[in-house]
N, C-alpha and C positions, 0 to 999 in steps of 0.2 A: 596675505590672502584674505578673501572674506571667512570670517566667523563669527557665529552668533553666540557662542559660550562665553564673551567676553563678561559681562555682567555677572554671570552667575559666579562666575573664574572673581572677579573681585570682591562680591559678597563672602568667599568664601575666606579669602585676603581680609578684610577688613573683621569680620567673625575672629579669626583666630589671633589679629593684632588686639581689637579691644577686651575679650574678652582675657589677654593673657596669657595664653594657651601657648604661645609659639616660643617667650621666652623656657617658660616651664620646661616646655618639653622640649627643648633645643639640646639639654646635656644627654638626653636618652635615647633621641632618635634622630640629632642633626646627621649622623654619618660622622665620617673619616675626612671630606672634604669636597669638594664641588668644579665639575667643568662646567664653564659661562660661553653661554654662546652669545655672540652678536652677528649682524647683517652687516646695516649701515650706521657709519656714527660720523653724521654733520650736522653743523647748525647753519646750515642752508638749505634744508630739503628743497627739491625743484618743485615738487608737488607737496606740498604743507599739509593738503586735503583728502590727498589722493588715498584709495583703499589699501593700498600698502603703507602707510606711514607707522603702521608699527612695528615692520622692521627697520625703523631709524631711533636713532634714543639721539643725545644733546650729548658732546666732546664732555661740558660741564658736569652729567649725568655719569657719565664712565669714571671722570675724574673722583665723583664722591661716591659709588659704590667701590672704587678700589681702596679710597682712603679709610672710607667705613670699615671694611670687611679687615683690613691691615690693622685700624685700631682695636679689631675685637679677635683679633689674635689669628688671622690667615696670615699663612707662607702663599708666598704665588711662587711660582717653579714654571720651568718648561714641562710641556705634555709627559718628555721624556721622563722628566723627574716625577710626575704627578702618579704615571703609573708605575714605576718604581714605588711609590708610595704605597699605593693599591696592592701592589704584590708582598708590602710589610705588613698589610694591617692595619697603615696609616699610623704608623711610631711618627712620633716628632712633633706631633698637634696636626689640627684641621688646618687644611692645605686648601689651593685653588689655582687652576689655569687659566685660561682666556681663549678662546677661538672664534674665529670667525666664519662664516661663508662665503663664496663667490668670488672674492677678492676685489670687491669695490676700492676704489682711487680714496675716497677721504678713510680707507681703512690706516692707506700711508699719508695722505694729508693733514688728516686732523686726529685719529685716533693714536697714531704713534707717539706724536708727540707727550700727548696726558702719558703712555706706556712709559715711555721714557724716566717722566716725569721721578716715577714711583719704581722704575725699573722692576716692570711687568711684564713678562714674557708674553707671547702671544703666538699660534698654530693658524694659518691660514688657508683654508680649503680652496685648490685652485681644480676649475674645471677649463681643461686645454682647448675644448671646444668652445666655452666663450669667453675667449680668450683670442683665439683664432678665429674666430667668425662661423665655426659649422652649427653653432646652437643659439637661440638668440634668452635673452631676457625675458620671453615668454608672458610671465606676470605682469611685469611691468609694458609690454607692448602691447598684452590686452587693451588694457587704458587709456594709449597713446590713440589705438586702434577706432574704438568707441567713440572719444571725443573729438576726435573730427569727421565721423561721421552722422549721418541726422538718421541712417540707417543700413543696415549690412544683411549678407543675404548666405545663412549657412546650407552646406552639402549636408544632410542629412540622409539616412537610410531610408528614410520617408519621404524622399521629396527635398526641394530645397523650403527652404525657412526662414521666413524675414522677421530680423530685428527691429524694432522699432526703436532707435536711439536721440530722439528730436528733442528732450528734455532733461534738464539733472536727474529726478528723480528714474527715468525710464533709461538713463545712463547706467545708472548703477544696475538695475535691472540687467541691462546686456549686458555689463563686465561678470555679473555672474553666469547668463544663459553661457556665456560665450566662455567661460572657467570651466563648466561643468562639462560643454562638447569637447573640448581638448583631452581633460583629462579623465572623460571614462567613456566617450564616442568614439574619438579620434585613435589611433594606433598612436603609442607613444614614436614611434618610428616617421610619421607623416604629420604629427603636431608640427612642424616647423613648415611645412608647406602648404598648411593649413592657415597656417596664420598670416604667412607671408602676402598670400593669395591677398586676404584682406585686408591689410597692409598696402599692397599696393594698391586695391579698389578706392579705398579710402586718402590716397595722398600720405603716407605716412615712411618716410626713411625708417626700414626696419634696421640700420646697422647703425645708425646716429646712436640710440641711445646708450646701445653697450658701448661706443667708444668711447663717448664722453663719462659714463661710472664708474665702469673699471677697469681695473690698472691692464698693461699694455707688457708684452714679455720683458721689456729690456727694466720697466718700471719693478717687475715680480722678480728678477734678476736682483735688481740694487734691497728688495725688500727679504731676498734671501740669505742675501751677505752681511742681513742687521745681527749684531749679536742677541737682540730680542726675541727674531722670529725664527718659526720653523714653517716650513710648506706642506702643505700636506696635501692629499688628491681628495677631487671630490666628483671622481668619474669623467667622462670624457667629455661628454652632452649633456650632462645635468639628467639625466631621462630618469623617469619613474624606474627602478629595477624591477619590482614584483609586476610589471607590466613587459620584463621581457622576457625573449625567452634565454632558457639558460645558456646558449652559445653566447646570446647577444648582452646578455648580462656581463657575464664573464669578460667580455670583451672592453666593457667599459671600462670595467674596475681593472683589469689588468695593464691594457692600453693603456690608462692614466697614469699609471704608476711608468711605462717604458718612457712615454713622452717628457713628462715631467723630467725625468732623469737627463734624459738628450737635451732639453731646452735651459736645466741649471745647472746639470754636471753633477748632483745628486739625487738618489733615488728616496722618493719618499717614501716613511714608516709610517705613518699615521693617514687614517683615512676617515671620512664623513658621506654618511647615504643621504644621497640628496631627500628633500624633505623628509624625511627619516622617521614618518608614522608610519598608523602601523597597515596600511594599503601601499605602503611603499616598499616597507622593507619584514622581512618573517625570520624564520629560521634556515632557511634555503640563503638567503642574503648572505647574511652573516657568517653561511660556509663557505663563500665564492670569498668574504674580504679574509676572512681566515688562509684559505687553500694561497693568495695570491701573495702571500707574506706579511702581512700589516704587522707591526705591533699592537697597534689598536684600531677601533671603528667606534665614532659617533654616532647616536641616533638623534631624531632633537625629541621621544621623549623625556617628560620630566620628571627630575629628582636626584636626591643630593648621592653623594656614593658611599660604598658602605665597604667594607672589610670584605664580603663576599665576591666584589666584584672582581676579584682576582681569578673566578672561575670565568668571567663575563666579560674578557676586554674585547673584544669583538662588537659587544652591545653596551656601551656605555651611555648612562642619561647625562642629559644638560641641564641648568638652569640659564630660561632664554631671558638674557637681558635684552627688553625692548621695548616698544613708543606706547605700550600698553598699559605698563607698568614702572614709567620712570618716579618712583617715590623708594625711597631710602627702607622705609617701612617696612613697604610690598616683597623687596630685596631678601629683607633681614627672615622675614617669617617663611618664603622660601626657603633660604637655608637653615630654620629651623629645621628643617625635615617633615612640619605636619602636614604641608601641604602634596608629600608624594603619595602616600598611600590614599590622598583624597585625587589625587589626577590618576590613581593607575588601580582603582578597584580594589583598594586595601592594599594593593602592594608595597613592602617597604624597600626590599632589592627590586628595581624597574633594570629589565633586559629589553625583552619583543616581547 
């Protein structure tokens, strides 16, 4: 998605590598151990350019953060064993999992194999809605949206509203106007027929993109029988949760969990709030993933995990490996630990 914090987010990376701060302080405050999220991992992105490309990192990237983090003394484990871990206190040394969202296709085409490599467990958050076609890729069809048109014409409460999309720079401009009406104009419930709408104005197949990214039931099937992977749900529609209401909340998270079950013949334990800030998900969230049986819930705040979160597996932080921050370095001073209580207001336990 767009963000503008990216700059400052590395000044503060680079701050705490040069000046030394992050080895220092890695024995005092790196935590117990670290869940990694990732999106997409190829080295073919179709859009190189595109305002998403940081959720994509390089196969070659994954490969040398896991061999780094292995030489400087990480266990990887499944999720399963990771919060077993959590619930000790972290005995046995700083530990790490892997997770992913969405279930993008080079998640099994090109990220497994480096997994493999290094026999890295990996938890993959599958939403059944696009998966089956009721939610689309949203993000990524913005984009698709924009650039082939020279201009789009939104429903607004005020009237309709014309985009002006006829050049790069006034591109970019509307993947934003057009970001911001979906996700706090639009009903999380009518985003999709909002988009569709202009989708179709525009020429643009909105069901091309999701089939060619990500994986396909029978594909999530064969990735469920790896002994590396686990599944995990990631709601049903991808939808913002603290944008619904509590029936229709409920509904995802639960529904995701029955279907998943019916479509691999196991019920998943493990779950991930879609975008997983903090307008997406609160305390109210995190009682609906609790009530619905989880063992655990993802957010993608950030920071490494501590002894405490044994009270908190409902809200557990990530560190997000992604196209933002592919250097070894950036990696390493994250899981120092100094860089959580600089993303979460002093906090050193990050919940909601």
């Amino acid at each position: 998605m767009i963000d503008g914090g990216e700059a400052i987010r590395k000044l503060a990376l680079n701050i705490a590598r040069y000046t030394g701060l992050a080895p220092l302080a890695k024995p005092f405050i790196g935590g117990i151990g670290a869940i990694l999220m990732l999106h997409r991992v190829t080295a073919r992105p179709e859009k190189p350019d595109s305002v998403n490309r940081h959720l994509n990192i390089a196969p070659e990237f994954l490969d040398a953060v896991v061999a780094d983090m292995k030489a400087n003394g990480y266990i990887f484990g499944t999720l399963d064993e990771a919060i077993e871990r959590i619930k000790s206190g972290g005995k046995g040394g700083q530990f790490a999992t892997i997770t992913a969202d969405d279930a993008y296709r080079d998640n099994m085409t090109e990220a497994l194999p480096v997994l493999e490599k290094h026999g890295a467990p990996i938890t993959i958050y599958v939403a059944p809605g696009l998966i089956s076609g009721t939610a689309d890729l949203w993000w990524e069809l913005v984009e698709d949206v924009v650039h082939a048109a020279d201009r789009l014409t939104l429903k607004t409460s005020a009237g309709p509203e014309t985009i002006d999309c006829s050049t790069p720079a006034r591109k970019l401009q509307a993947i934003a106007r057009l970001h911001a009406h979906l996700t706090t104009e639009v009903r999380e419930e009518d985003q999709r027929a909002v988009l569709r709408e202009l989708a179709d104005t525009s020429g643009v197949d909105a069901d091309e993109l999701r089939l060619r990214t990500l994986m396909n039931w029978d594909e999530i099937r064969t990735m469920a029988a790896h002994p590396l992977v686990t599944i995990g749900s990631h709601t049903v529609n991808h939808h913002s949760l603290k944008r619904l209401s509590e029936a229709d909340a409920r509904h995802e998270i639960e529904d995701a969990k029955r279907i998943l079950q019916a479509e691999l013949g196991e019920e998943p334990h493990h779950f991930a709030y879609p975008y997983g800030y903090a307008s997406a998900v609160g305390c109210r969230e995190v009682g609906f993933a609790r009530d619905a049986g989880y063992v655990s819930a993802v957010t993608t705040r950030h920071g490494v995990l501590r002894a405490e979160h044994a009270g908190f597996l409902h809200a557990l932080p990530r560190i997000s490996v992604n196209g933002r921050y592919q250097s070894l370095a950036h990696i390493r001073t994250m899981l120092s630990g100094v860089t959580t209580p600089l993303a979460n207001a002093g906090k050193m336990v990050v919940t909601i």
